[in-house]
C-alpha positions as CSV (number, residue, x, y, z in Angstrom):
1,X,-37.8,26.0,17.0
2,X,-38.9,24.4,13.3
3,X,-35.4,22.1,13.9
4,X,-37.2,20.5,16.7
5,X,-40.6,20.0,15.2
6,X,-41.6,16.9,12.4
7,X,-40.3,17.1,9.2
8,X,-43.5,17.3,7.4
9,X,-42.0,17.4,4.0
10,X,-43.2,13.2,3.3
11,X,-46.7,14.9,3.1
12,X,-46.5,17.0,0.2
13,X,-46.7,13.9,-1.9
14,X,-50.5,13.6,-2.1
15,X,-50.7,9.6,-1.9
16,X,-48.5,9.6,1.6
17,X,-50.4,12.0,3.0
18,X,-53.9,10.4,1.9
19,X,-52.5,7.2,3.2
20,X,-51.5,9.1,6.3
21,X,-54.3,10.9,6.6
22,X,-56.3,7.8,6.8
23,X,-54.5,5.4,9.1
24,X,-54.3,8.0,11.7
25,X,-58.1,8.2,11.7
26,X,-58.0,4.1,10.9
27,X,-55.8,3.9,14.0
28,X,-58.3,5.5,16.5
29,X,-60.8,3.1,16.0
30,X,-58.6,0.2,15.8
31,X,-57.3,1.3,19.0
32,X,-61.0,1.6,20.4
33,X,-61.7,-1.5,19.5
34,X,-58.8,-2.5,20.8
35,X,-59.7,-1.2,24.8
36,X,-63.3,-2.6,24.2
37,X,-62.2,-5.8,23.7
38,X,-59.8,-6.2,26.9
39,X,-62.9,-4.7,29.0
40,X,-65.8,-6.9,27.2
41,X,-63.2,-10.0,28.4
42,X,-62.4,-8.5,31.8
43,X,-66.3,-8.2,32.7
44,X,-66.9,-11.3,31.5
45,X,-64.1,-13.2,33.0
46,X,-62.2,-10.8,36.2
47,X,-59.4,-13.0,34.8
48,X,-56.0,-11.5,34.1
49,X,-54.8,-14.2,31.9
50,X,-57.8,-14.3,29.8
51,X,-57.4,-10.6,28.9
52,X,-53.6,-12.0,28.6
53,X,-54.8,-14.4,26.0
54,X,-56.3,-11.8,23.7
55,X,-52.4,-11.7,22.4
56,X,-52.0,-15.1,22.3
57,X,-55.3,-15.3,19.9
58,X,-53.7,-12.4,17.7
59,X,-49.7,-13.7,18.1
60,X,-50.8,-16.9,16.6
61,X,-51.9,-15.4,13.2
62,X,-49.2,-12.7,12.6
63,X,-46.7,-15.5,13.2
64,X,-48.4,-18.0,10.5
65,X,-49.3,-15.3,7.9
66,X,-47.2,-12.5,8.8
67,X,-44.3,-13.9,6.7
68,X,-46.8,-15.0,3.9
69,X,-47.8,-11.5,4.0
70,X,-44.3,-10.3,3.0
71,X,-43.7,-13.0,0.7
72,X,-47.3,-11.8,-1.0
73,X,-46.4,-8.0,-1.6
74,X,-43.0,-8.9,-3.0
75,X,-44.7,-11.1,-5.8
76,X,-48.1,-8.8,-6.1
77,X,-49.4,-5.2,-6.9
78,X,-48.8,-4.1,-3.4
79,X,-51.6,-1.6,-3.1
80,X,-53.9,-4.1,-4.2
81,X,-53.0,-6.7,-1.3
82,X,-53.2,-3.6,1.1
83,X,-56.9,-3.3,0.0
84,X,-58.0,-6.5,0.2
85,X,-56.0,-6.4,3.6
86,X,-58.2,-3.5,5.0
87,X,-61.9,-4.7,3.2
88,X,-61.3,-8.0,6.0
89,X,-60.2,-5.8,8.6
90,X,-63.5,-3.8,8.1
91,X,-65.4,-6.7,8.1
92,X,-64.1,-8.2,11.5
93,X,-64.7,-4.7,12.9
94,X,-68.8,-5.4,11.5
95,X,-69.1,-8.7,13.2
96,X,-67.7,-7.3,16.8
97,X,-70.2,-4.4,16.5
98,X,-72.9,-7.2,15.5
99,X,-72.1,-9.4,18.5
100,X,-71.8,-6.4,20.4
101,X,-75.5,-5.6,19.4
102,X,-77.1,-8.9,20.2
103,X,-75.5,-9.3,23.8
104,X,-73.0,-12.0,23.3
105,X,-71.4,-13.6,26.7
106,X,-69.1,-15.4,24.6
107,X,-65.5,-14.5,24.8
108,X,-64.6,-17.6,22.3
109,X,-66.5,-15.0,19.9
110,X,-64.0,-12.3,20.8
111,X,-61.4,-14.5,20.5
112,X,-62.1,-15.6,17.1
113,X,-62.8,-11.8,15.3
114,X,-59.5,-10.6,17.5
115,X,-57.4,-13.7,15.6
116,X,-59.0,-13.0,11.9
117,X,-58.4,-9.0,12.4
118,X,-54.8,-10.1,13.5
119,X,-54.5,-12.0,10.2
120,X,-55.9,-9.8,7.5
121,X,-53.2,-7.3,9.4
122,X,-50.5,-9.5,8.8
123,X,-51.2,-9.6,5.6
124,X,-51.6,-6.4,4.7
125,X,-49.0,-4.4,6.9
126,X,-46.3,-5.6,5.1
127,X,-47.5,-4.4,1.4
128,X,-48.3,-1.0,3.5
129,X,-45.2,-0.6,4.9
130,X,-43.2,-1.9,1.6
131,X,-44.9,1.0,-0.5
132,X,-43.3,4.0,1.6
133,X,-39.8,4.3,0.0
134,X,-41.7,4.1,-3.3
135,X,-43.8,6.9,-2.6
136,X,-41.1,9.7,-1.1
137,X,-37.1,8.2,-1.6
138,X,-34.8,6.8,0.9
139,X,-33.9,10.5,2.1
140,X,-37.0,11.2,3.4
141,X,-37.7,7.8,5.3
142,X,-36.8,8.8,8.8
143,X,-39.1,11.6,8.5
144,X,-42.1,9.4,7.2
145,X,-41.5,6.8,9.8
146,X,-41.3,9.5,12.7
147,X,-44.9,10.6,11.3
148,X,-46.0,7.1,11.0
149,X,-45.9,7.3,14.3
150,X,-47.3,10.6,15.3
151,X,-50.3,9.0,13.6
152,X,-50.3,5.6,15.3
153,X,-49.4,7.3,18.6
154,X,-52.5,9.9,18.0
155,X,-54.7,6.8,17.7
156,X,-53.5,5.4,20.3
157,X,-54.1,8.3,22.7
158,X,-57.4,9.5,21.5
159,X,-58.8,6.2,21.0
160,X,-58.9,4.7,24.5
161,X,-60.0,8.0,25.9
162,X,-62.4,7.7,23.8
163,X,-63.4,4.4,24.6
164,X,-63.0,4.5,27.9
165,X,-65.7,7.2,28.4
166,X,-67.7,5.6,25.9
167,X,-68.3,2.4,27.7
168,X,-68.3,4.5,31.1
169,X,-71.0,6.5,29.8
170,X,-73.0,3.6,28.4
171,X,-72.0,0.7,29.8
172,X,-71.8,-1.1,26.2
173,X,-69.5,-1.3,23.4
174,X,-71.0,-1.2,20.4
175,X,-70.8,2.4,20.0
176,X,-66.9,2.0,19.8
177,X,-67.3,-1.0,17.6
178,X,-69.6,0.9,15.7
179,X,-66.8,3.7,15.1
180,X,-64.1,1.4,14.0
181,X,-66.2,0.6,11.5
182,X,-67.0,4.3,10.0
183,X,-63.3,5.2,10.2
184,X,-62.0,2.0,8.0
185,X,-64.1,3.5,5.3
186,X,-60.8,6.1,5.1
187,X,-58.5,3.6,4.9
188,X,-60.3,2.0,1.9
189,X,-60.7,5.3,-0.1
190,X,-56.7,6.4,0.6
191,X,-56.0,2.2,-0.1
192,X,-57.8,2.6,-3.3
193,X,-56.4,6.0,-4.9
194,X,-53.1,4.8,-4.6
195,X,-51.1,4.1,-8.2
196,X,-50.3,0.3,-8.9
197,X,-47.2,-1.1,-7.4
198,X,-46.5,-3.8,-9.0
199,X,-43.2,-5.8,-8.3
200,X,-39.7,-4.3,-9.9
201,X,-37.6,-6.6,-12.0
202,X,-34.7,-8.1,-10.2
203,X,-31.4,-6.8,-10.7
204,X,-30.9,-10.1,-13.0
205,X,-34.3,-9.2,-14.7
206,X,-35.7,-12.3,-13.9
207,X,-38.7,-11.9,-12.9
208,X,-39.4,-12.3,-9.0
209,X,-40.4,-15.6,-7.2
210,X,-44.3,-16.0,-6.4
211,X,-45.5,-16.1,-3.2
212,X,-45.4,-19.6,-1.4
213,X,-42.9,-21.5,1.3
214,X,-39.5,-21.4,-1.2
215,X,-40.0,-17.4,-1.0
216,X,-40.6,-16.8,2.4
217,X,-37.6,-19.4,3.0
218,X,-35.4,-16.8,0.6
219,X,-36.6,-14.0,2.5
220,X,-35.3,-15.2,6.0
221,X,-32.2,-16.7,3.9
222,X,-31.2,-12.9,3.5
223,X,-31.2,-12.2,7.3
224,X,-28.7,-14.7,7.8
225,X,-25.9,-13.0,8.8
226,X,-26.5,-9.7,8.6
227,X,-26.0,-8.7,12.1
228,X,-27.4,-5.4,12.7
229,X,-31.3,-6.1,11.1
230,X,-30.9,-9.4,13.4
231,X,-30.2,-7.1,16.5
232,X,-32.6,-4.7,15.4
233,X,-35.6,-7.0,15.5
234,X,-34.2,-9.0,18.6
235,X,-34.1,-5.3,20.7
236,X,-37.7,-5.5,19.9
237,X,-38.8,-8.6,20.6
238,X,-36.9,-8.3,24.0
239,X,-38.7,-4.8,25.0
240,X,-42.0,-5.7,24.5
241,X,-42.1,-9.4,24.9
242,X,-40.7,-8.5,28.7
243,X,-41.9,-4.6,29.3
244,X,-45.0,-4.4,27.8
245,X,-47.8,-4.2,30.9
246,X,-51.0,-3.6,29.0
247,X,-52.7,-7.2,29.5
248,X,-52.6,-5.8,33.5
249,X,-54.4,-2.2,33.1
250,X,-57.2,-3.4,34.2
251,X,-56.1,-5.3,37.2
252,X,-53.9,-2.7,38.0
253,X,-56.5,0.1,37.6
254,X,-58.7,-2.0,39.9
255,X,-56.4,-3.2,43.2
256,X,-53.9,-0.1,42.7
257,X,-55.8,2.6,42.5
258,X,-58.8,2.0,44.2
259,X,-61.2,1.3,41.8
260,X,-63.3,-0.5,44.3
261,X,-65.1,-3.1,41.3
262,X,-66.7,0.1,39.3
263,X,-66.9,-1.0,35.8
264,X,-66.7,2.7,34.8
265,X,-63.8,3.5,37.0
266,X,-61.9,0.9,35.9
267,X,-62.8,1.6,31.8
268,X,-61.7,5.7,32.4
269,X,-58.5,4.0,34.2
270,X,-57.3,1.8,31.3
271,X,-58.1,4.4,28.8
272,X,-55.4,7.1,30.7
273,X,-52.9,4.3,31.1
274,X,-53.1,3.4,27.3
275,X,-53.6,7.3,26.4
276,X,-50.5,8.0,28.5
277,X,-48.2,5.6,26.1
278,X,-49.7,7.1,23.0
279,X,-49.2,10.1,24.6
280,X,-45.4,10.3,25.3
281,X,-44.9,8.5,21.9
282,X,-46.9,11.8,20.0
283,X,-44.9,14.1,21.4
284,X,-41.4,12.7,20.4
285,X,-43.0,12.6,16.9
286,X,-43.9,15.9,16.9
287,X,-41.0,17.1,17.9
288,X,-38.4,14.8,15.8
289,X,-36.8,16.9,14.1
290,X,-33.5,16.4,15.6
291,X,-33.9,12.7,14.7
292,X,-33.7,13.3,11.4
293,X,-29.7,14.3,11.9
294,X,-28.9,11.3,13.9
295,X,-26.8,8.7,12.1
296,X,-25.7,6.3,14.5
297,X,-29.1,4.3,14.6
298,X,-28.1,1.7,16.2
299,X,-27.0,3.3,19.4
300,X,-30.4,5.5,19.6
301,X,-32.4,2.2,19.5
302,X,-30.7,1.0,22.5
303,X,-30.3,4.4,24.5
304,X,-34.0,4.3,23.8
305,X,-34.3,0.2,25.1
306,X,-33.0,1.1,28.5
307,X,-35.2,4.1,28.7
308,X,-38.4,2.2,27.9
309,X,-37.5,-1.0,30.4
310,X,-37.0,1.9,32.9
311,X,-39.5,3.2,33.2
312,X,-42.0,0.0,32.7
313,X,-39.8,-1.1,35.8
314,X,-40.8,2.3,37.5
315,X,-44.1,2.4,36.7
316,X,-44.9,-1.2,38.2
317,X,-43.5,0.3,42.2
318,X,-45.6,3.5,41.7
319,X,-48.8,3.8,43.3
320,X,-49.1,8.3,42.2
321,X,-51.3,7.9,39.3
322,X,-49.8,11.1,37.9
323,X,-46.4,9.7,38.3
324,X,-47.5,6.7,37.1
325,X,-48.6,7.9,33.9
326,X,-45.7,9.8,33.3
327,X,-43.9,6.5,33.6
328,X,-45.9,5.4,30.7
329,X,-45.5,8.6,28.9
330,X,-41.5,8.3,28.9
331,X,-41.8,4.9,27.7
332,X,-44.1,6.1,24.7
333,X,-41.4,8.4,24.1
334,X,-38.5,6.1,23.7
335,X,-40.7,3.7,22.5
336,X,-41.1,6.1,19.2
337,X,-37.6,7.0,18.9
338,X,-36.6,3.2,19.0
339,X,-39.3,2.6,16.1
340,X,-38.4,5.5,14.1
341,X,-35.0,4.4,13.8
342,X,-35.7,0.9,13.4
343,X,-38.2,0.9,10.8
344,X,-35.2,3.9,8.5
345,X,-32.8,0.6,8.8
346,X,-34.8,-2.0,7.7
347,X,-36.1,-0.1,4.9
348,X,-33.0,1.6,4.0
349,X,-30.8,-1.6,4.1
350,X,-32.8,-4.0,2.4
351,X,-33.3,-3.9,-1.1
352,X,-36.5,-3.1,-2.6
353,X,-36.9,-7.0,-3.8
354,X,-36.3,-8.1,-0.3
355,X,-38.8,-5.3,1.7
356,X,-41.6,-6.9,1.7
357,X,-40.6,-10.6,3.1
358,X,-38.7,-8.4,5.5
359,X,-40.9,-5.8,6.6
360,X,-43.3,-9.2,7.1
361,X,-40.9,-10.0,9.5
362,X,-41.0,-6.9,11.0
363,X,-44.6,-7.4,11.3
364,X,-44.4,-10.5,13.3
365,X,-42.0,-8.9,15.5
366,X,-43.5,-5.6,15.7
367,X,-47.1,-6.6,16.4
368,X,-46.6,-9.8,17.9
369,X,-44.3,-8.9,20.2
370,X,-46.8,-6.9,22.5
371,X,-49.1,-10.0,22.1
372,X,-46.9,-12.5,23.7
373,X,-46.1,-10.0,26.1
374,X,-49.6,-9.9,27.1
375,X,-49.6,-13.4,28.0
376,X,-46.1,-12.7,29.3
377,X,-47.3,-10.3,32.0
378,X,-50.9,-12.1,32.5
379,X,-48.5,-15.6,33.4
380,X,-46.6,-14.1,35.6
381,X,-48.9,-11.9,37.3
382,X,-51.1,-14.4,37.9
383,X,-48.8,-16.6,39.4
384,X,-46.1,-14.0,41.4
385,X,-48.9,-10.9,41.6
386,X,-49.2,-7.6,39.7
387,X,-45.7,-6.0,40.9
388,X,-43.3,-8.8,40.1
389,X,-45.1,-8.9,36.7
390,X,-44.4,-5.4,36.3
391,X,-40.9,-4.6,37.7
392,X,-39.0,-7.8,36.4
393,X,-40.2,-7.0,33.2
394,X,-38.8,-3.7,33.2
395,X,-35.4,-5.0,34.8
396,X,-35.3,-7.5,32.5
397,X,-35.8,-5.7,29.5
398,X,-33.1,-3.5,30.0
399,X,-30.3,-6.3,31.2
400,X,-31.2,-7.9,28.1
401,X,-31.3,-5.7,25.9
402,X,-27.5,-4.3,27.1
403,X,-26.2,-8.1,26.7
404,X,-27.5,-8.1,23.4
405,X,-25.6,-5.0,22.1
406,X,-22.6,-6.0,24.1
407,X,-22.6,-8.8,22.1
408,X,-23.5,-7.8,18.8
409,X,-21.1,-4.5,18.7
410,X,-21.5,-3.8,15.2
411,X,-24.9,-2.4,15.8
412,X,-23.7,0.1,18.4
413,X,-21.7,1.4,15.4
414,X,-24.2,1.1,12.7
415,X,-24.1,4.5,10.5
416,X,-27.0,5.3,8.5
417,X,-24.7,7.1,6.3
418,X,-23.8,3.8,4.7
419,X,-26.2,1.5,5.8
420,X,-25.1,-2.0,6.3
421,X,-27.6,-5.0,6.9
């Protein structure tokens, strides 16, 4: 039975699991906020594609300073750009709750916070994710990454419940704004007892380029040709650019399942549809052990592809809301395993000089992804309807995501036992 369960040994080093610690309560309110928002735009506007264009608001950002953000923590003290990171992130968490407070109409307001926080994150992720092999070794990297997401997935499932019933209960958000705030006083602390990681010498012992456009440049320079980081960030792009729903939760939760126009019906609903995600992505973290003896990565990423288009495809002709949300619960699931194992090979195959442009990259793929596929699914939706938004997604998803490994062979191959970029 322990085989099956997380390997918690990343956590007995004291600054990982402070850092962990941290984010996993930093997460929950983040991913509060992150319900409120969708609803305070949805009231406002009834408007699919305007909740859609929440991701286009944060896309634009990670995608003009997500890069930058690599290029930073390779030519900084890494812990020091990840709290400076998390002070703005606080602070665009304050000015929601203030506009919140004051009854604001104004979506452009929301718009604008929701584009800042989307900034100071890819800014900051990138240093965050850079300092992990640092802290516990290249061995133990699947094992911290498969907890990384236990605690993003626990965020992610206690945090719209949470917020869902908050704002059904109250009718307001500013009680969930006002928690995203209390919990980013964690990250800070755990941000700020972290040792200084200052840059390593090169292998030439020159000493490395500062951050600007000639850096980032030499940072996508090394992705050119190596195949399987290329396919691993493609997979990505392709899953949740195409299968990612969650700009429709609140349409669906109002003309599927009878929500009949009740603002609080409607906020519970979207709280279980994002809890249900989370939900299926905790529970293959809690129980990946066995992950930690897979080698062929490459071939786990896509066996867990095809899962996740599947069942976004099945999900979108469902009308059981317990089957639906075990739909959504499989796809958290292969959603983790595919991040787990893409995450070991970009950190494991990159050298440490390198890690920080590319895990910026990672960022803009990672977290942008799911942003244009909220516009994605709030375009089509809104000009084929809800199910074709859904299903073709799902289809899609997984016929692309084949073509691309058909194509790219070496990454069905890829063995972490000698990791190749």
């Amino acid at each position: 039975m322990r085989s099956l369960l997380a390997d918690t040994r990343p956590l007995r080093v004291p600054e990982f699991r402070r850092l962990w610690t941290a984010w996993a309560v930093a997460n929950v309110g983040q991913q509060m906020t992150s319900v409120a928002v969708s609803l305070q735009v949805w009231y406002l506007t009834h408007s699919p594609l305007a909740v859609g264009a929440i991701g286009v608001c944060q896309f634009v950002p990670l995608v003009l300073l997500g890069l930058y953000g690599g290029a930073l923590s390779d030519a900084h003290d890494r812990r020091r750009v990840g709290l400076l990171a998390s002070v703005g992130l606080m602070a665009c968490s304050m000015v929601l709750l203030a506009q919140a407070l004051v009854g604001s109409d104004r979506t452009a307001i929301l718009y604008a916070v929701v584009a800042l926080q989307s900034a100071c994150f890819a800014l900051g992720n990138p240093a965050r994710q850079a300092m992990i092999p640092r802290l516990i070794g290249r061995d133990l990297l699947p094992a911290a990454n498969a907890l990384g997401m236990v605690s993003f997935n626990t965020g992610m499932t206690v945090g719209p419940l949470i917020a869902g019933a908050l704002v059904a209960a109250t009718n307001n958000v500013a009680f969930v704004y006002a928690a995203d705030v209390l919990a980013f006083t964690t990250v800070l602390y755990a941000t700020f007892k972290l040792p200084s990681m200052p840059p390593l010498p090169l292998a030439d012992g020159s000493a490395p380029r500062r951050a600007g456009l000639a850096s980032i440049v030499e940072g996508l320079t090394f992705l050119k040709g190596r195949t399987n980081l290329q396919v691993s960030l493609l997979i990505d792009v392709i899953a949740m650019v195409l299968g990612m729903p969650r700009a429709l939760f609140p349409a669906i939760a109002d003309m599927w399942f009878n929500a009949g126009g009740s603002q609080a019906r409607v906020s519970a609903l979207v709280g279980f549809f994002t809890a249900a995600i989370a939900i299926g992505a905790v529970a293959a973290g809690l129980l990946s052990g066995p992950l930690q003896r897979v080698h062929r990565h490459g071939r786990a990423v896509t066996v867990a592809v095809v899962v996740w288009g599947a069942a976004i495809a099945l999900f979108g002709v469902s009308r059981s809301l317990p089957l639906s949300l075990v739909c959504l619960a499989i796809a958290g699931a292969a959603d983790t395993v595919s991040a787990v194992f893409r995450s070991t090979m970009l950190q494991s195959a990159a050298p440490d000089e390198y890690r920080g442009r590319l895990q910026g990259v990672f960022t803009v793929v990672v977290a942008g992804g799911p942003r244009l596929g909220d516009l994605e699914a709030g375009a089509v939706a809104t000009a084929l309807g809800l199910v074709a938004s859904v299903v073709s997604g799902g289809v899609g998803c997984v016929v692309l995501a084949v073509a691309l490994v058909a194509w790219r062979r070496s990454f069905w191959h890829y063995d972490a036992r000698n990791p190749e970029p």
